[in-house]
C-alpha positions as CSV (number, residue, x, y, z in Angstrom):
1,X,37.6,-62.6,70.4
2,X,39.3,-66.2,70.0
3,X,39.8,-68.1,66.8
4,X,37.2,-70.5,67.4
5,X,34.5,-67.7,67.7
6,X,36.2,-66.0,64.5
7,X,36.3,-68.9,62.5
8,X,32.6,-70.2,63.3
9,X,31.1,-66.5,62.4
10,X,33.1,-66.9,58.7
11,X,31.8,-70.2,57.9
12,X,32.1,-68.7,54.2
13,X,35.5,-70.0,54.3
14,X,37.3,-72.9,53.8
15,X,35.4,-75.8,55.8
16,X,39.3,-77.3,55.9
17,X,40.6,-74.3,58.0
18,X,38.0,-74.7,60.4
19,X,38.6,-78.3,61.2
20,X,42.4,-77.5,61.0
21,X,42.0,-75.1,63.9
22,X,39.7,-77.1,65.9
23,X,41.4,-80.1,65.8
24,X,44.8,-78.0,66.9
25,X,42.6,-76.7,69.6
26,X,41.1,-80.0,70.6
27,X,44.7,-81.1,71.4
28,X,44.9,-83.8,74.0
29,X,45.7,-82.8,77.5
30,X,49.6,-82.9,78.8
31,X,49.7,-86.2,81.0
32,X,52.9,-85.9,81.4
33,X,52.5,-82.6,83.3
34,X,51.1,-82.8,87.2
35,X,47.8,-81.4,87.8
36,X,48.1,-80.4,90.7
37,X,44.9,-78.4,91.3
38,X,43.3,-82.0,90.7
39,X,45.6,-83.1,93.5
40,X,44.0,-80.6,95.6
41,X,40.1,-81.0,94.5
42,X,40.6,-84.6,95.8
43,X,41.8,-83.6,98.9
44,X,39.0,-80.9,99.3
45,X,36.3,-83.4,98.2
46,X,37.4,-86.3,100.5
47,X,37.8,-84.0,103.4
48,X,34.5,-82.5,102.5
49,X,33.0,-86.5,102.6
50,X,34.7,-86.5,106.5
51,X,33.5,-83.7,107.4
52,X,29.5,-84.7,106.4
53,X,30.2,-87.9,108.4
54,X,31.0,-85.6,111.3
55,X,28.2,-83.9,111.5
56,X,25.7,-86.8,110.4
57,X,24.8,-88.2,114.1
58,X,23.5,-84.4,114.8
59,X,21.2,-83.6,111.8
60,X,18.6,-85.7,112.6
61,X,19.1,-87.9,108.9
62,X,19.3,-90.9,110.4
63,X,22.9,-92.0,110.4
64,X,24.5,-95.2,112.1
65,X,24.7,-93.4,115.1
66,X,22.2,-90.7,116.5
67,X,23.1,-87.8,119.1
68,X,19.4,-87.9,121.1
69,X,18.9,-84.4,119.9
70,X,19.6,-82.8,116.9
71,X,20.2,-79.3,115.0
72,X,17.9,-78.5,112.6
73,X,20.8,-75.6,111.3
74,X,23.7,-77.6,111.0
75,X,20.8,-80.1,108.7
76,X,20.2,-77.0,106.6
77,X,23.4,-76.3,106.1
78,X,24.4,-79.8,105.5
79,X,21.6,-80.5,102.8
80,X,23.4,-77.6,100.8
81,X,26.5,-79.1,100.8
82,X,25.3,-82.9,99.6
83,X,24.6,-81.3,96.3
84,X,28.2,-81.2,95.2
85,X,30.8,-83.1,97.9
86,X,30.0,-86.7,96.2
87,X,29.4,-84.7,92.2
88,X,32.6,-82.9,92.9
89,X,34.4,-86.4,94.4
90,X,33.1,-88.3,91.2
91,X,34.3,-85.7,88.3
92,X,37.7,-85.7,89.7
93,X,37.5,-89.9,89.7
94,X,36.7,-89.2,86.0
95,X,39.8,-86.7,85.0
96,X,41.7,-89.2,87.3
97,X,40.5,-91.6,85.3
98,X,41.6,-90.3,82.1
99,X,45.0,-89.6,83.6
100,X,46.1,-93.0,85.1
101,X,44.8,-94.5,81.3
102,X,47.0,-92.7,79.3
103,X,50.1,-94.4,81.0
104,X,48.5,-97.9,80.6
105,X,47.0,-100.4,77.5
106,X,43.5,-100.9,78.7
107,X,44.3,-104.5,80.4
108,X,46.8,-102.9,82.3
109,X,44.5,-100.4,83.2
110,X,41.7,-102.9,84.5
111,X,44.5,-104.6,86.6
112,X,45.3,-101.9,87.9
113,X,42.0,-100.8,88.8
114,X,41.3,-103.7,90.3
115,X,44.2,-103.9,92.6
116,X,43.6,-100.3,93.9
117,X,39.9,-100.3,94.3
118,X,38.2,-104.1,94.5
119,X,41.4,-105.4,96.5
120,X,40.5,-102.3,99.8
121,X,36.8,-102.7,98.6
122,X,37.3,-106.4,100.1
123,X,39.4,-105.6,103.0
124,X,37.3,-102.8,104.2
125,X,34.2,-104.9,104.1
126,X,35.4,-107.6,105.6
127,X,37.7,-105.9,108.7
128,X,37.2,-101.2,108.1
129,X,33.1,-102.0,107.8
130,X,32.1,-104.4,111.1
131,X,32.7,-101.6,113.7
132,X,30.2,-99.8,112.7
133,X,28.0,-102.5,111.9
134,X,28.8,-103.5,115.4
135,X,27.9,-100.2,117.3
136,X,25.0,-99.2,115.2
137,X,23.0,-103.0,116.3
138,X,25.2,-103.3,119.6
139,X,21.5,-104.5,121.4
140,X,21.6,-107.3,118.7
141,X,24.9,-108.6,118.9
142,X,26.3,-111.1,121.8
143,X,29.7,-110.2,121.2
144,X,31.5,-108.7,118.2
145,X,32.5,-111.9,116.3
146,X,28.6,-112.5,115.7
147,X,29.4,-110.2,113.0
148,X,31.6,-113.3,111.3
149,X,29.2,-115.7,112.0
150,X,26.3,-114.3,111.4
151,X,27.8,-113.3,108.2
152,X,26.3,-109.3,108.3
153,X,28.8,-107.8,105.6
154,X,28.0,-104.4,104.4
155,X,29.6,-101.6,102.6
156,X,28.6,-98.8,104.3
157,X,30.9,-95.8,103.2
158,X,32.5,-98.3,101.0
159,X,29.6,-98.1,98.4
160,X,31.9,-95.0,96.4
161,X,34.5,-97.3,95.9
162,X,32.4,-100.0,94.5
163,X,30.4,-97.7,92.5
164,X,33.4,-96.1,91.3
165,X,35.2,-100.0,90.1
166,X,31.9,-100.5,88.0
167,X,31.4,-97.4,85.9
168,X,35.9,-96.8,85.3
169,X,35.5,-100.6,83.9
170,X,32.0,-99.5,82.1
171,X,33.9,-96.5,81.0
172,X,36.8,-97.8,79.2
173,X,35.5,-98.0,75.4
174,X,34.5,-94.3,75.8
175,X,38.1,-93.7,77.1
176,X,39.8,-95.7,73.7
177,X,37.0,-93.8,71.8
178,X,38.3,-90.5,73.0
179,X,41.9,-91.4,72.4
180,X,41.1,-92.5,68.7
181,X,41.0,-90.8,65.8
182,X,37.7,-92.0,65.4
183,X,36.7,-89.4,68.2
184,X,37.6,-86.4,66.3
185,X,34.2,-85.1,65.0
186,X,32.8,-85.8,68.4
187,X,35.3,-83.8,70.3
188,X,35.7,-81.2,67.4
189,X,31.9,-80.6,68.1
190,X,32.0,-80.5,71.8
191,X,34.9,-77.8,71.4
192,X,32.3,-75.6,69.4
193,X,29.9,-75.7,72.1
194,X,32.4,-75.5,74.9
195,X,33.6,-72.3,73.4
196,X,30.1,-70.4,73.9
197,X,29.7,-68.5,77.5
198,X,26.6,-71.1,77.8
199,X,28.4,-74.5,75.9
200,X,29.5,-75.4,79.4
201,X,26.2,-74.4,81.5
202,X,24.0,-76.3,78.7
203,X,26.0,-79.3,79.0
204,X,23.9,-79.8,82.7
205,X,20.6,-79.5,81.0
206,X,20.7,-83.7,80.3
207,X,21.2,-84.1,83.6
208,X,18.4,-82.4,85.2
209,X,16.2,-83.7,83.0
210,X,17.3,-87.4,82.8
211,X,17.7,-87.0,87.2
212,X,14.3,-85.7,87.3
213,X,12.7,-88.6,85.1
214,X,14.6,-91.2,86.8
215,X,13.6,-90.0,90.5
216,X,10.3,-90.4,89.6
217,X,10.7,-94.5,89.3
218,X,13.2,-94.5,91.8
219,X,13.4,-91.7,94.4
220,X,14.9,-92.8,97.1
221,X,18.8,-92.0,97.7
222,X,20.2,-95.8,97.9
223,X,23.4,-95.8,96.8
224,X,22.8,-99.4,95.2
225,X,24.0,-99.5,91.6
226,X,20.6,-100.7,90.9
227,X,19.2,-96.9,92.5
228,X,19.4,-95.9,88.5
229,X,18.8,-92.2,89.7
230,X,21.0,-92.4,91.6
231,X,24.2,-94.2,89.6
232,X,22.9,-92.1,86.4
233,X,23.5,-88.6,88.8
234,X,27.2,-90.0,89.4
235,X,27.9,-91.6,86.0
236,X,27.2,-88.4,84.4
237,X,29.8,-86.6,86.6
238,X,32.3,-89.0,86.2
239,X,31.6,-89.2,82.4
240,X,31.9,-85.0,82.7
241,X,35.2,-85.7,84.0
242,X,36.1,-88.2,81.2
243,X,35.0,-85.4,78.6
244,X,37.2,-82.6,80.4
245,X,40.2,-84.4,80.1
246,X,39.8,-85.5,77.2
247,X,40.9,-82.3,75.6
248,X,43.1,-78.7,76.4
249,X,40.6,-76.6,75.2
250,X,37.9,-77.9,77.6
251,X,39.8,-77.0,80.6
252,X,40.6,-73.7,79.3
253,X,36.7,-72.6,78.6
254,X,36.2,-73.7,82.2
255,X,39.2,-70.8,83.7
256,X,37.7,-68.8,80.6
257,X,34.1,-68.9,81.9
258,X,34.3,-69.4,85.1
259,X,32.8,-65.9,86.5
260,X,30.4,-66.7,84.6
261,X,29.9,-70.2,86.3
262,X,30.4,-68.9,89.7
263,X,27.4,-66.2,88.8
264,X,25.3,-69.0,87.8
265,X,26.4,-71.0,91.1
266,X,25.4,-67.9,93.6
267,X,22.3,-67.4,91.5
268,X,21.4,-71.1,91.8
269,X,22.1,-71.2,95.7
270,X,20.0,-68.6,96.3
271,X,17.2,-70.4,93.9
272,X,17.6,-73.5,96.1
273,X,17.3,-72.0,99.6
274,X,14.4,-69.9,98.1
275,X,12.6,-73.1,97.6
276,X,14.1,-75.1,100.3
277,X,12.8,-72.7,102.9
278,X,9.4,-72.0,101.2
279,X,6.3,-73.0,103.4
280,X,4.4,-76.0,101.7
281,X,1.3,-74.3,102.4
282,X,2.3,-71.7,99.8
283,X,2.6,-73.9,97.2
284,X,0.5,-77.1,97.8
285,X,-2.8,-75.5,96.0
286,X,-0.5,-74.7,93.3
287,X,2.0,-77.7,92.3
288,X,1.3,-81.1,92.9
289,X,3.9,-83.4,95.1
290,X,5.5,-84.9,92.1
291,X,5.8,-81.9,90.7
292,X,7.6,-79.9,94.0
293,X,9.9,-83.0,93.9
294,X,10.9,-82.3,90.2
295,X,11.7,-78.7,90.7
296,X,14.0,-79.9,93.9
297,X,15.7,-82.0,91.7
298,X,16.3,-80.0,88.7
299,X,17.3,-76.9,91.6
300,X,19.9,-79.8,93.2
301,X,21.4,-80.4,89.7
302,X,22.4,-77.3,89.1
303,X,23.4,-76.3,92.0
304,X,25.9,-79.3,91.5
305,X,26.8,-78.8,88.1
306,X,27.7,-74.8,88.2
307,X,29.7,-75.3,91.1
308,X,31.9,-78.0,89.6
309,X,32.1,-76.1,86.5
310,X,33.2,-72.7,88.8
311,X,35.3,-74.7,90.9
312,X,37.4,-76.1,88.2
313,X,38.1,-73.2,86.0
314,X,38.9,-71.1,90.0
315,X,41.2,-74.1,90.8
316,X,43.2,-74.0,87.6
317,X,44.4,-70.2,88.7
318,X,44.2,-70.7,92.7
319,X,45.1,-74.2,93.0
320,X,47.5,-75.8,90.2
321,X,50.7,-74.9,92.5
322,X,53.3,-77.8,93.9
323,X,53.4,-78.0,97.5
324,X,55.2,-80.6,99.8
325,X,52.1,-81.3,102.2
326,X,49.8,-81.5,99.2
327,X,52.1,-84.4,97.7
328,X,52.1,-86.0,101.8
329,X,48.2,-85.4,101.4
330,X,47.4,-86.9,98.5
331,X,49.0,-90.1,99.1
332,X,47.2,-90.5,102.4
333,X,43.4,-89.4,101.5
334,X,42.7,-92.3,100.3
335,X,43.6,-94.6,103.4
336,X,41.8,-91.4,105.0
337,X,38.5,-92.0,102.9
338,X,38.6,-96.1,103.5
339,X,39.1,-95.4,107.5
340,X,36.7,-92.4,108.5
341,X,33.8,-93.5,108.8
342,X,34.3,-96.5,110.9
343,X,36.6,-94.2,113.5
344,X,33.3,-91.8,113.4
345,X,30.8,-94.1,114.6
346,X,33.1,-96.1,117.1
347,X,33.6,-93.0,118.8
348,X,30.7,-91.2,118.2
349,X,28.7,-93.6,120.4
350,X,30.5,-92.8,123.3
351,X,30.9,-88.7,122.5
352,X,27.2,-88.8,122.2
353,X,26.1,-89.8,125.9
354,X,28.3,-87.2,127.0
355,X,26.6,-84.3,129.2
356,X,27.7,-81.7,126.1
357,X,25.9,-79.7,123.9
358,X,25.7,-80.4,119.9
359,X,28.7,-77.9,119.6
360,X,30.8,-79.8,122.2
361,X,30.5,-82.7,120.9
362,X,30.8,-81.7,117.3
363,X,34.3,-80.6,118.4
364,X,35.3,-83.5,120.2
365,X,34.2,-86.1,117.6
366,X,36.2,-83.7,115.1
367,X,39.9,-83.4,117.4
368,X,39.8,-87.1,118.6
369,X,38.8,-89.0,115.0
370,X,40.7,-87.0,113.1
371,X,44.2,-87.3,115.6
372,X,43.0,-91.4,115.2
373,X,43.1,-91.4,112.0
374,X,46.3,-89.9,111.0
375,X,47.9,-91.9,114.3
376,X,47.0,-95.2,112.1
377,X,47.7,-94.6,108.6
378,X,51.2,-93.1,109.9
379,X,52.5,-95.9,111.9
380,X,49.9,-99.4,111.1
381,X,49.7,-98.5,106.8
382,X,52.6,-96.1,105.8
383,X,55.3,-98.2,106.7
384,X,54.1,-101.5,105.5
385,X,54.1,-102.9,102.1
386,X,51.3,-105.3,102.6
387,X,49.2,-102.5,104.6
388,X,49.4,-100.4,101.6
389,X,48.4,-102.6,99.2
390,X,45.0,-103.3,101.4
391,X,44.7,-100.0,101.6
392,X,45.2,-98.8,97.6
393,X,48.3,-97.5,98.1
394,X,50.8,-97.4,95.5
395,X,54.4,-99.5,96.7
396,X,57.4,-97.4,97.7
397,X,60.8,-99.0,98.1
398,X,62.3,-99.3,101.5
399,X,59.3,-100.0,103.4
400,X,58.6,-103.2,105.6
């Protein structure tokens, strides 16, 4: 039984000795010390994003560039996995977050934000984005520099990145607030609900409700800042992340609970293929359309949430271990993340008029962007300091 649970069942004592063991408890987390399970999470959730991408011109969902048939199993297995690539990619952008603040004053902070994020936001709209812009309307263009003169800039992929400048500038008074001393009831408070088998599970319960109330004046998926559905669903991971760092003792209720979690993960997965793969017929003279919707929501939330929460207290035991390609990895996944997309749909136009089946072509889109991709960020960014910069990446001495 742990001293938080002991102390909140003798209440009958001093009030002082409680808040003195809380607030020992609530002790801030070591920044000094590499997190290295982090490291990998962002690996795993970037590499998750790619391999969506991959599979995106053969589900039928309307991507920038569409195989002429499509695989109705690799779209049910792909809807699964949306529910917790992009939550899973944004919490760690939180704890990041956290991390790269506690070495900074708050302007250095937004400079540095800025330079890592708005500076490859630019560049990638304005030389990553075209080619796919370019082979998704090839019938519309004359030639490729129609693009610059026409002036059809988008963001495509690019939209995380933009997102993710916003709410890390939006999010720095709750960062000095958690830092402060000012914070300490607040996080004293979270601690005590943390500390129950359920404090961690509960904390989802605003998010389903808020997500389903906010899909029902905005439902579609835009990835707009001004889709609030959408922006609140990622805010609130990101925030989550915020709150976990923040504080020791949260990350050890989340290796403390996490069989818990995982239970609540399998049980949800099974909840939301249950209702996925329910025939409308069966429930149309029952629940009304607005109503189906909410229940897919509030089933999608969860399914995100308990996974996160599983994930992070399994990847504190499995994960948090040095390794030399890890350190080679994480330096290059974000380059990775900036160029993947475009290398997908420039060569998933041609891969898809091959004579190949759906499996075929799944692999050779998968070999051939992926050998790309590594070929340019090891020999056109690595080397060069300029490159690097355009790309987010932190300057190492002794490069070009």
């Amino acid at each position: 039984m742990s001293s938080l649970w002991f102390v909140n069942c003798h209440l009958t004592r001093n009030h002082i000795d409680f808040v003195f063991i809380i607030a020992h408890k609530t002790r801030l987390v070591d920044t000094k010390k590499r997190r290295y399970d982090l490291d990998w999470l962002r690996v795993i959730a970037i590499l998750a994003v790619y391999f969506h991408h991959i599979g995106m011109p053969f589900n039928g969902d309307g991507f920038h560039i569409m195989n002429s048939e499509s695989s109705k199993i690799l779209d049910d297995i792909m809807v699964y996995f949306e529910q917790f690539r992009l939550p899973l990619l944004f919490l760690i952008s939180g704890t990041g977050t956290v991390l790269a603040f506690s070495k900074r004053t708050w302007q250095q902070f937004f400079k540095e934000r800025t330079g890592r994020l708005i500076i490859p936001l630019f560049f990638g709209v304005l030389f990553i984005v075209p080619p796919q812009t370019y082979y998704q309307y090839i019938n519309e263009f004359s030639s490729y520099w129609q693009i610059y003169t026409d002036g059809r800039f988008e963001t495509n992929h690019l939209w995380f990145i933009e997102n993710l400048y916003i709410i890390s500038i939006v999010a720095i008074p709750l960062i000095i607030f958690l830092k402060s001393k000012k914070s300490q009831r607040f996080r004293n408070w979270f601690a005590k609900m943390t500390s129950y088998k359920v404090g961690l599970l509960t904390g989802g319960l605003p998010l389903i409700i808020l997500t389903i109330v906010l899909k029902r004046y905005y439902p579609t998926g835009s990835s707009s800042l001004t889709n609030l559905s959408e922006t609140f669903f990622y805010t609130y991971f990101f925030i989550a992340g915020i709150l976990f760092a923040s504080s020791q003792l949260f990350w050890d209720n989340l290796k403390k609970f996490r069989r818990f979690h995982l239970i609540i993960f399998i049980v949800s997965s099974f909840l939301f293929y249950g209702y996925y793969f329910v025939p409308n017929t069966v429930v149309e003279p029952h629940l009304s359309i607005s109503v189906r919707w909410d229940i897919w929501y509030g089933l999608c939330c969860l399914l995100g949430w308990s996974f996160v929460l599983a994930l992070l207290g399994y990847g504190q035991i499995h994960l948090n271990k040095p390794s030399l390609w890890l350190k080679k990895m994480n330096e290059a996944i974000y380059p990775f993340y900036i160029l993947h997309q475009t290398v997908i749909v420039v060569f998933a136009y041609y891969i898809i008029q091959l004579d190949l089946n759906i499996p075929a072509k799944l692999t050779i889109l998968f070999i051939s962007s992926f050998l790309v991709i590594i070929i340019i960020y090891r020999f056109m960014i690595y080397p060069f300091k300029i490159i690097r910069v355009l790309f987010g990446m932190k300057n190492k001495p002794n490069l070009k």
